[in-house]
N, C-alpha and C positions, 0 to 999 in steps of 0.2 A: 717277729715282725716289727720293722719301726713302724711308731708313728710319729705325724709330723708333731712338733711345737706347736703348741697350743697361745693364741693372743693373749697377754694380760691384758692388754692396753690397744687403745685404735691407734694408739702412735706408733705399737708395732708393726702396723698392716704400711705407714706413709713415710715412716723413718727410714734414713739414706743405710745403703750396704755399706757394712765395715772399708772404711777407708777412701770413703766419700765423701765431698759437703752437702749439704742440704740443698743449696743453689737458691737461687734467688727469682723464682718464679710467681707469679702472682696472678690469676686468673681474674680479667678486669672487666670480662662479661659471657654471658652464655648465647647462642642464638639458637632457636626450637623452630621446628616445624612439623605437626603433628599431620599425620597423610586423611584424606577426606574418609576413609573408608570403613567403617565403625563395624565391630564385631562383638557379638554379643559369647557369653562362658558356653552359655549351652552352645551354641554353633561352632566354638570350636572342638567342643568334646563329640560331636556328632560328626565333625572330621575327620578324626582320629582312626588310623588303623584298627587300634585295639583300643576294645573300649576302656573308658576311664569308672571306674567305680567311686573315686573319693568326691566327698561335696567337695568341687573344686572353689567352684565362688563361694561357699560358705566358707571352706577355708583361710583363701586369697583376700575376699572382700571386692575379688574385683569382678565386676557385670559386664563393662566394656571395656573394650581396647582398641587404637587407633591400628589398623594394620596397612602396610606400606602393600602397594600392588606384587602380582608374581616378576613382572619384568622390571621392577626397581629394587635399585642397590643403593648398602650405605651412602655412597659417593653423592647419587640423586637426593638422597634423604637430606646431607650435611648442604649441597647446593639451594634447597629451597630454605634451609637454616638463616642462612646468609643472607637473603633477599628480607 
């Protein structure tokens, strides 16, 4: 069974494929738009098909999350980014 290559380095994860340049790109700002709708760990493991048995937020650390509505998509998410 192979397995893959293992990263030494994070430069292996951003570095260009053999016989490429690196290019000359530069990311000159970000824009966010976090949706109104706030969901708590337990509420989403009480959604769940099958239950979850691991402490998820003790895990994760995370209590809440922004979650984007059922009828929005990426597209809507990156659009209120921008404004």
């Amino acid at each position: 069974m192979n397995q893959p290559p293992r990263l030494k380095e994070w430069t292996d994860v951003v570095a260009s494929p053999p016989g490429h340049s690196a290019g000359n790109s530069l990311i000159e700002s970000m824009g966010v738009y976090l949706p109104p709708k706030i969901v708590s760990t337990a509420e989403v493991r009480r959604a769940c098909k099958h239950p979850i048995s691991l402490p998820l937020e003790r895990l994760t650390g995370i209590r809440n999350r922004c979650m984007a509505g059922d009828d929005t998509f990426s597209i809507d998410l990156a659009k209120q980014a921008l404004w």
